[in-house]
C-alpha positions in Angstrom: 62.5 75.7 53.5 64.4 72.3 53.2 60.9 70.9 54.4 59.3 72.2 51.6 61.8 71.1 49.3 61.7 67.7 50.0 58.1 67.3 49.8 58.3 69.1 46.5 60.3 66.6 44.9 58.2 63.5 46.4 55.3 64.9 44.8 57.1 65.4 41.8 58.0 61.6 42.1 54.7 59.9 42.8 53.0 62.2 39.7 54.6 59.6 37.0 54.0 56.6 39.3 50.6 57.6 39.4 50.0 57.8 35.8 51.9 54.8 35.1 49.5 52.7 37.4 46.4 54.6 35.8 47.7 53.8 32.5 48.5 50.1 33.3 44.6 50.0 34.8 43.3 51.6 31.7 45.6 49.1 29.2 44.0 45.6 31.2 40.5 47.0 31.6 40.5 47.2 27.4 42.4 43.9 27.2 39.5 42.3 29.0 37.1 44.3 27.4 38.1 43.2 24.2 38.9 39.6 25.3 35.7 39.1 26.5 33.5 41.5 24.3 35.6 41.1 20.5 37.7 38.4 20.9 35.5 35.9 23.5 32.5 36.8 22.0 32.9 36.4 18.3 35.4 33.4 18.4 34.4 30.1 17.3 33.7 27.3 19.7 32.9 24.1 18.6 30.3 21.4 19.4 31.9 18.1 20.2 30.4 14.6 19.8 32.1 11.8 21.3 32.7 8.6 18.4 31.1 5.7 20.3 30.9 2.0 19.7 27.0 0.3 19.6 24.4 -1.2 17.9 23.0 0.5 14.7 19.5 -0.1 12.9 18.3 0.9 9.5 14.7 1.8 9.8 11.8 2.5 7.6 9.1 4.0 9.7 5.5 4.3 8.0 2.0 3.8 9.1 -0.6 1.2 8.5 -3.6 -0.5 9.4 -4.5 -3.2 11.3 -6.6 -6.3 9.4 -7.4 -9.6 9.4 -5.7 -12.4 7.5 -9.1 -13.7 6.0 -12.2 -11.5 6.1 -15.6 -12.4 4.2 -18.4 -10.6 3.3 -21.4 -11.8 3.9 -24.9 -10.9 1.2 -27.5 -12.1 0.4 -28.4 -13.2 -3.3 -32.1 -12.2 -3.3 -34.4 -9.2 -2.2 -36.8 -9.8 0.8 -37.4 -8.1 4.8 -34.9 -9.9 7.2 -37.4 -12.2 9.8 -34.5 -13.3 12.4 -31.2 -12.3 13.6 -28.8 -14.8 15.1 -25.8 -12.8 15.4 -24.2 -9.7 16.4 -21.0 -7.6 16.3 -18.2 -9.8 18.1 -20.3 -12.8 18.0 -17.9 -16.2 17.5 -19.9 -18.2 14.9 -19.2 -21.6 13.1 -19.2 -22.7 9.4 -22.6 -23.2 8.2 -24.1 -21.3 11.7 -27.8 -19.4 10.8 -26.4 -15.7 11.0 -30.0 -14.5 10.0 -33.0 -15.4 7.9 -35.3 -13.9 5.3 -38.8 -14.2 5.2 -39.5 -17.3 3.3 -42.8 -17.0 3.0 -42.8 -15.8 -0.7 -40.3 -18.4 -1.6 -42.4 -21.3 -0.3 -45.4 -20.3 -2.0 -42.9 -20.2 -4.9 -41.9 -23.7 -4.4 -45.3 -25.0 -3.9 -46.3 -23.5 -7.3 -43.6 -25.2 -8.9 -44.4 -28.5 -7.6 -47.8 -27.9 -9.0 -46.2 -27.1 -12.1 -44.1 -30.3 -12.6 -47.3 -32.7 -11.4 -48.8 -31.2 -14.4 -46.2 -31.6 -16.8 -46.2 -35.1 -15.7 -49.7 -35.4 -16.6 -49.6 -33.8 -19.6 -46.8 -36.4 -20.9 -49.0 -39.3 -19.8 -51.4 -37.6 -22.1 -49.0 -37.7 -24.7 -47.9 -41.2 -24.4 -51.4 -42.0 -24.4 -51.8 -39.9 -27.3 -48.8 -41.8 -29.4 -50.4 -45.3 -28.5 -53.8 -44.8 -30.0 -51.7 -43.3 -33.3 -49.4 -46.7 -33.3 -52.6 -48.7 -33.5 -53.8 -46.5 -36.3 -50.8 -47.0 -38.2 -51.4 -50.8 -37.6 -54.7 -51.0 -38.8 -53.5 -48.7 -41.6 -51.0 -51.5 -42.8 -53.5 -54.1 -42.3 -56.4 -52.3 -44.3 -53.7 -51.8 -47.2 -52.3 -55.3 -47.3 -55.7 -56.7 -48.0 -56.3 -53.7 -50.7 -53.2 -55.4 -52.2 -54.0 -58.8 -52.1 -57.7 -58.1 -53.3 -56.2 -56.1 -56.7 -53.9 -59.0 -57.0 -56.8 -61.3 -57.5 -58.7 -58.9 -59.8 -55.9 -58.7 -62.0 -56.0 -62.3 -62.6 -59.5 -62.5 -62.7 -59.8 -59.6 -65.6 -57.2 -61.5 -67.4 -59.2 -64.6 -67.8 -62.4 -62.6 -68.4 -64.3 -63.2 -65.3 -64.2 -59.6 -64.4 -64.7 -56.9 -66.0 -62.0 -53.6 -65.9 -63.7 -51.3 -63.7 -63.7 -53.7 -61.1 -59.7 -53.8 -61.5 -59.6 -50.3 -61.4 -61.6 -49.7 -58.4 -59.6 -52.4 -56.6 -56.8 -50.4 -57.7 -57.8 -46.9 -55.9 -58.5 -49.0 -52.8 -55.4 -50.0 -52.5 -53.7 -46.6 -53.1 -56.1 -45.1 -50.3 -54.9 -47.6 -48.1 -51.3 -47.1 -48.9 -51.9 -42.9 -48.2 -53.6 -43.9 -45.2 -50.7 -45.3 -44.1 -48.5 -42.5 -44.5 -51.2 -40.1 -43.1 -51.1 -42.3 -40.0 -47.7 -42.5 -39.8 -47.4 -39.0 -39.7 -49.7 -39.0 -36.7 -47.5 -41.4 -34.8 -44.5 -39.0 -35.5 -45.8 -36.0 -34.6 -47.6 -37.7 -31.2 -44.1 -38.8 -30.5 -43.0 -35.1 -31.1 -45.7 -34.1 -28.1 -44.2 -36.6 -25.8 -40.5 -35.6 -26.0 -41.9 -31.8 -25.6 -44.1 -32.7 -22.5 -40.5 -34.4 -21.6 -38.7 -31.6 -21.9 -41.7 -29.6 -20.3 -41.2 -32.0 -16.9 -37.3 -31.0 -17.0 -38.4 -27.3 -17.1 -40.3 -27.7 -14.4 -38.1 -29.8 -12.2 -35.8 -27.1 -12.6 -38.0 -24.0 -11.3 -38.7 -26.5 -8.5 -35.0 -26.8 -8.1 -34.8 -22.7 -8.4 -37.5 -21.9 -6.3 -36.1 -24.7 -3.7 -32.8 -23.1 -3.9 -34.1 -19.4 -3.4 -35.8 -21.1 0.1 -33.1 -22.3 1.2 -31.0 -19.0 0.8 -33.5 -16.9 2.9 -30.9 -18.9 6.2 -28.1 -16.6 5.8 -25.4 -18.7 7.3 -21.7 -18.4 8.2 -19.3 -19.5 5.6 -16.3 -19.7 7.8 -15.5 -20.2 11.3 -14.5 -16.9 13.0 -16.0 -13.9 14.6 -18.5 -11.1 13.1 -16.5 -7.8 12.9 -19.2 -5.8 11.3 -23.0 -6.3 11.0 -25.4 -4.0 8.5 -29.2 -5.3 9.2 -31.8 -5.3 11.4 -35.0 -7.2 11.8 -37.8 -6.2 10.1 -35.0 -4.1 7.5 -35.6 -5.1 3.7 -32.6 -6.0 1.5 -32.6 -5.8 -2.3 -30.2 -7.9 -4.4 -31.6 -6.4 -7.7 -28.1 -5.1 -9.3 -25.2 -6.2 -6.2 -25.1 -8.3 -3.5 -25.7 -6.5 0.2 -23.5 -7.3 2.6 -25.1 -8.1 5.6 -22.1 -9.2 7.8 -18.3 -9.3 7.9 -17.0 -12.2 9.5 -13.2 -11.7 10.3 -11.7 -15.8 10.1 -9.3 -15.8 12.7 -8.2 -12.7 14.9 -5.6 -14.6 16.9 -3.2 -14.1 13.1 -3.3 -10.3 12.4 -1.5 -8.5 9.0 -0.6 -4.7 8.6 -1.1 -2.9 5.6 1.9 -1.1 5.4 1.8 2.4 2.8 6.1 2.4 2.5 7.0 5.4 0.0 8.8 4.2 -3.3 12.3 5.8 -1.9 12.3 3.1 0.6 10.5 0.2 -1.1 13.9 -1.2 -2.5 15.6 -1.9 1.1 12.4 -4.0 2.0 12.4 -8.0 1.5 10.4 -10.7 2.8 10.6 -12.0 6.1 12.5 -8.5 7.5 11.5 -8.0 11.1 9.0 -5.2 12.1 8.3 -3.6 15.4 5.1 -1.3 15.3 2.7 0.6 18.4 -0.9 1.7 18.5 -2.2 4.1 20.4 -4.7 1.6 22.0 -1.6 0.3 23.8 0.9 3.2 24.6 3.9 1.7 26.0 3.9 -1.9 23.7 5.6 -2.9 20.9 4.5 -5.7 19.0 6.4 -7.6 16.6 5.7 -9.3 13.1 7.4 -10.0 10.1 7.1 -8.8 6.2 4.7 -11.3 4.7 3.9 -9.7 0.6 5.6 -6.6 -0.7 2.7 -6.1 -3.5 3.6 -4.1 -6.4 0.2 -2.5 -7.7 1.7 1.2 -6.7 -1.0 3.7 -5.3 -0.4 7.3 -5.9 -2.1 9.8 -3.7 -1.1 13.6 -4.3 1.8 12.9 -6.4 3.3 10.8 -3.7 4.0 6.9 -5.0 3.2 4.2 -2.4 3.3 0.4 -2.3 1.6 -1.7 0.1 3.6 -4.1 1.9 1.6 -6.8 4.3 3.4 -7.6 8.0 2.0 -10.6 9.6 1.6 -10.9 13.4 0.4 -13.1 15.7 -2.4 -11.8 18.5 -2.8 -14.8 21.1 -4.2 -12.4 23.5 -6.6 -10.4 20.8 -5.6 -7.1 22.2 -5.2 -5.9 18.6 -8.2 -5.2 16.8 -9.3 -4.7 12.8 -9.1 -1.0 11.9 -6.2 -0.4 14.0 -3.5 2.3 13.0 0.0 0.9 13.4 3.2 3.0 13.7 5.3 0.6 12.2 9.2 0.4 12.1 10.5 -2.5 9.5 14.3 -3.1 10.4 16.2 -3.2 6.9 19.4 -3.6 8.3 21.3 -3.5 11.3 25.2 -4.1 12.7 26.4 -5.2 16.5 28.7 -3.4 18.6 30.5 -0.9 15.7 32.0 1.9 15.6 29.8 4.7 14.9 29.5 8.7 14.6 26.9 11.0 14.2 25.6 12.1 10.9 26.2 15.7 11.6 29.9 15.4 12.0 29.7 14.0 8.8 27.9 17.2 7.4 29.8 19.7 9.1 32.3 21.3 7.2 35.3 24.3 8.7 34.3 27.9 7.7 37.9 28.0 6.3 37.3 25.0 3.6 38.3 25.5 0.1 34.6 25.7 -1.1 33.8 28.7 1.4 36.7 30.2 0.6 36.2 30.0 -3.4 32.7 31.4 -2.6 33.5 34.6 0.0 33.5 37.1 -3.0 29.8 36.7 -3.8 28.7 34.5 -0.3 30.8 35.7 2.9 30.3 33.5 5.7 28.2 31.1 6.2 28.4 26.8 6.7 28.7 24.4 4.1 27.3 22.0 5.9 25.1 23.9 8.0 21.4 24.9 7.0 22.2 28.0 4.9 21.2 27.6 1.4 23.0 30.2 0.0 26.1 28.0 1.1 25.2 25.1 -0.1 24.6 26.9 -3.1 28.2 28.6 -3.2 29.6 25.4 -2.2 27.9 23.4 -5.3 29.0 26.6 -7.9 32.5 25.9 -6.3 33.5 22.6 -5.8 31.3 21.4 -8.7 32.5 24.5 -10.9 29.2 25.1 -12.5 29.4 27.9 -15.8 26.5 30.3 -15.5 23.4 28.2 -17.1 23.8 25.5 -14.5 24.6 28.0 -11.4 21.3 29.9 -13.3 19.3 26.2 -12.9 20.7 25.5 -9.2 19.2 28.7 -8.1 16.0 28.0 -9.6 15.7 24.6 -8.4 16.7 26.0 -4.9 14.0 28.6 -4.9 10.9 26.3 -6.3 12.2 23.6 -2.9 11.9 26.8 -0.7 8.0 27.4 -1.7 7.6 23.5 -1.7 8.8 22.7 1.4 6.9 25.8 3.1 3.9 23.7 2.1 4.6 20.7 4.6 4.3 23.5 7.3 0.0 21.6 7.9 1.3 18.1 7.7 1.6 15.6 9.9 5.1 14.0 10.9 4.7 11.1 9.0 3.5 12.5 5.9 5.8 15.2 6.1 8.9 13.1 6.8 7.9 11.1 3.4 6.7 14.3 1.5 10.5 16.2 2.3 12.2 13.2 1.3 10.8 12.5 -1.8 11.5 16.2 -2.6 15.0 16.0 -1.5 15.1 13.4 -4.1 13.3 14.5 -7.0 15.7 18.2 -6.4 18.7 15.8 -6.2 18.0 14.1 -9.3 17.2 17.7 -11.1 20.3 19.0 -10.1 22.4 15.9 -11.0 20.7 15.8 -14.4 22.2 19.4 -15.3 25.7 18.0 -14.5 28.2 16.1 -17.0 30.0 12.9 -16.3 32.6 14.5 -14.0 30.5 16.9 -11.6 28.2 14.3 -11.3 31.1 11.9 -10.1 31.7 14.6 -7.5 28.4 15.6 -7.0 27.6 12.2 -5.2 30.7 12.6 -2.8 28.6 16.1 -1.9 25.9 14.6 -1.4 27.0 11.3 0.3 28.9 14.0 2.6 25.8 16.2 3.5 23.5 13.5 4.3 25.5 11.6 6.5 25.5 9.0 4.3 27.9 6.7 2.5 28.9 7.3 -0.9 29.4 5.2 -4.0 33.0 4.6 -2.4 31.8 4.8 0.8 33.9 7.3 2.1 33.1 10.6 4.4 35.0 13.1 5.9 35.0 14.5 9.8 36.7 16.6 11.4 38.5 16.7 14.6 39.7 19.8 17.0 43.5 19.5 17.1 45.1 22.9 19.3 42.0 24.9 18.4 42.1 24.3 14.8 40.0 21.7 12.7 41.5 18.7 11.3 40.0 16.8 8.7 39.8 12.8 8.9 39.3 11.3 6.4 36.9 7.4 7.3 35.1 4.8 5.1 31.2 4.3 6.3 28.6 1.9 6.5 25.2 1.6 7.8 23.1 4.5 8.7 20.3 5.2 11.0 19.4 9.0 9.9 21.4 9.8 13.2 24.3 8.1 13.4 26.6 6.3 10.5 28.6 3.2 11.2 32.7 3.8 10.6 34.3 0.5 8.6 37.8 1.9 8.5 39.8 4.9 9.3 41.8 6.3 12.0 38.8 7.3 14.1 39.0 5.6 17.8 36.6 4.7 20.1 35.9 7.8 22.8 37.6 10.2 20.0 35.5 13.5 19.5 34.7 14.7 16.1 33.4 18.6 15.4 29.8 18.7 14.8 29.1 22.6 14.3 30.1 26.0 15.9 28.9 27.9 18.3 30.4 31.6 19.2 31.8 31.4 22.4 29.7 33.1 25.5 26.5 33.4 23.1 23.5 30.9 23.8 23.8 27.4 22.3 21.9 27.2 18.8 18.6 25.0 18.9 19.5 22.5 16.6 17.1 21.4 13.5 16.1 25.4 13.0 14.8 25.7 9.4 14.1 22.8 6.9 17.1 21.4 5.3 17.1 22.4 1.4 19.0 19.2 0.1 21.0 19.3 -3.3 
């Protein structure tokens, strides 16, 4: 009986120890459940980028093609069937070297004709002269005849007046002499107008001298020759092929002057045309050469603009030598011109400059009608808060934002079939154009503030120069405030500010546990 008493009271004893341990088990296993499941899972965590010291580069990238410095077209200035080739595609030919020849048979018949033509004209003004002579010796014996028709009724005259003559015989002495005097003019007329028939047959002679000289000069363009030294690039005949010259000039080959001095037409968008200047180093590739860069310099910026699909281009001419001729005409060149560029600075990335703490003042301001969400981050409706926030925009202008917002979303769906290039220049000429839209609905002061936003959210520096990262002191962001420089699209060069070298600044968030975000999801709407 005392047996059973004792054991009575252990087992009354371990009852509460029991359900104090089973408690205690039940109490951690839903502390780590919600540790790991509430707390672990839906905590922040945040990417960290270290601030290092380097080079940086300011880079326009385009495309562009390949050319020679000098290349002429060769034609040909009249119409015949090509006789003889002397030169082919990649042929190296000399100034004044036969390229390729038209039948001349047509053009010597020509000249021969010609020749004909001026032997007769020569002829015909001996004629003439000959002609003129025999009038001159009418006109003498015109004169002569007259001057004794005068003399003769001088005589009469004094003979009438003594009476030894009668009056008729003046009077007829008297029309002799007046015959004799209109003879004279009749011949002289003669000699003027034989003269007249020389000076034409003359001028007939030079008319024919020059068809010789024509017909001569059509011969001799039947040699198509070289009119530089250099090497043919391109050639568009074949023997036996006729060529007509009736309304423009055939070209028959392209001679490129001298491939060892090469030039790349360069398309640069208009956003980037004002950071280019002459003699600015370029580095480009072509895909003939995978794994070579070649090097030139800016030779022209040319400002006729092209527009092609309401995108603005100028043409800007890089120079580069090519000793070994590995680059060839018609080449496409990815070229990078180097508009700037800074040794051994300080530098951060561009998205510490974008990213911005859940807990800011504009995300805050905006939770009643946006909850959650980045400012800096690729939301749009954000960005959209954050603007109607920190820009304190009455309805019409929040009414404009949106709809600015929305026609950039069905714009920048349409890049989706585009290349990188083009879409690279496309998106950032629409980033502009929505940028200058939305700053034009803003007055003096938002627009003031507006470019801090935008300086911020790009990554690059302001009007001021200033930017703002953010550091992870005990858990919690800390803003740091830095001036910047130079940027390369990815990283921005840091000119002042407490930021050290090895320091690492917040560049987004990530919930702790949960798979890494792929970075560059979604396009970028910009303001």
């Amino acid at each position: 009986m005392p047996t059973d008493a004792h054991a009575s009271r252990r087992s009354a004893w371990r009852r509460p120890a029991l359900t104090a341990l089973a408690l205690a088990a039940i109490a951690a296993a839903a502390w780590g459940a919600w540790t790991w499941f509430g707390k672990g899972a839906g905590a922040p965590a945040f990417r960290l980028a270290k601030v290092e010291r380097g080079s940086i580069q300011a880079v326009v990238s385009a495309s562009g093609t390949l050319q020679a410095v000098t290349t002429v077209q060769v034609g040909s200035q009249i119409s015949g069937q090509i006789k003889e080739l002397h030169a082919d595609f990649n042929s190296v030919v000399k100034r004044g070297q036969l390229l390729a020849r038209i039948d001349p048979e047509s053009f010597q018949l020509k000249v021969r004709q010609s020749e004909a033509d001026l032997e007769a004209a020569r002829t015909a003004l001996l004629q003439r002269e000959s002609d003129a002579a025999a009038q001159r010796s009418q006109l003498i014996r015109a004169r002569i005849t007259h001057e004794d028709a005068t003399r003769d009724l001088q005589r009469k005259e004094s003979l009438v007046q003594k009476g030894f003559i009668s009056s008729a015989d003046r009077d007829k002495a008297q029309f002799t002499e007046r015959g004799a005097a209109e003879a004279i003019r009749t011949t002289e007329a003669q000699v003027r107008s034989a003269d007249a028939q020389v000076a034409n047959a003359a001028a007939t002679i030079m008319q024919r001298e020059a068809a010789l000289a024509s017909a001569r000069n059509d011969l001799e363009k039947t040699a198509i020759t070289a009119p530089v030294n250099g090497v043919v690039i391109s050639r568009q005949v074949d023997a036996g092929q006729t060529v007509a010259a009736s309304l423009n000039t055939p070209t028959l080959f392209t001679i490129a002057e001298d491939l060892a001095k090469m030039q790349v037409a360069v398309a640069i968008d208009e956003t980037d045309i004002g950071r280019i200047r002459p003699d600015m180093r370029v580095t480009f590739t072509v895909d003939a050469h995978p794994g070579r860069t070649f090097e030139g310099r800016v030779d022209q910026i040319r400002k006729s603009a092209q527009t092609v699909q309401n995108v603005v281009t100028y043409t800007v001419i890089v120079a580069t030598p090519n000793p070994d001729l590995r680059l060839v005409p018609g080449m496409t060149a990815n070229v990078r011109i180097v508009s700037d560029s800074r040794e051994n600075v300080l530098k951060v990335a561009n998205a510490a400059l974008r990213w911005r703490p859940a807990g800011a003042a504009a995300a805050q301001e905006a939770s009643a009608t946006a909850p959650g969400g980045n400012a800096g981050g690729g939301d749009a409706q954000a960005r959209r808060q954050r603007l109607v926030a920190e820009l304190k925009l009455d309805a019409a202008q929040a009414a404009r934002v949106d709809e600015i917002f929305a026609e950039q979303r069905s714009r920048f769906a349409e890049l989706r079939d585009l290349n990188d290039a083009d879409r690279r220049q496309r998106s950032e000429r629409m980033r502009a154009e929505a940028r200058q839209k939305i700053n034009a609905i803003l007055n003096a002061e938002q627009q003031k503030r507006y470019a801090e936003i935008v300086a911020a959210e790009t990554g690059r520096a302001s009007a001021s120069g200033s930017g703002r990262v953010y550091t992870a002191v005990d858990g919690a962001p800390k803003e740091v405030t830095i001036r910047t420089g130079l940027s390369d699209g990815n990283a921005t060069e840091v000119v002042s500010g407490p930021l050290a070298e090895g320091e690492e600044v917040i560049v987004g968030t990530q919930l702790a546990n949960a798979p890494a975000a792929k970075a560059g999801t979604g396009p970028r709407l910009p303001f």
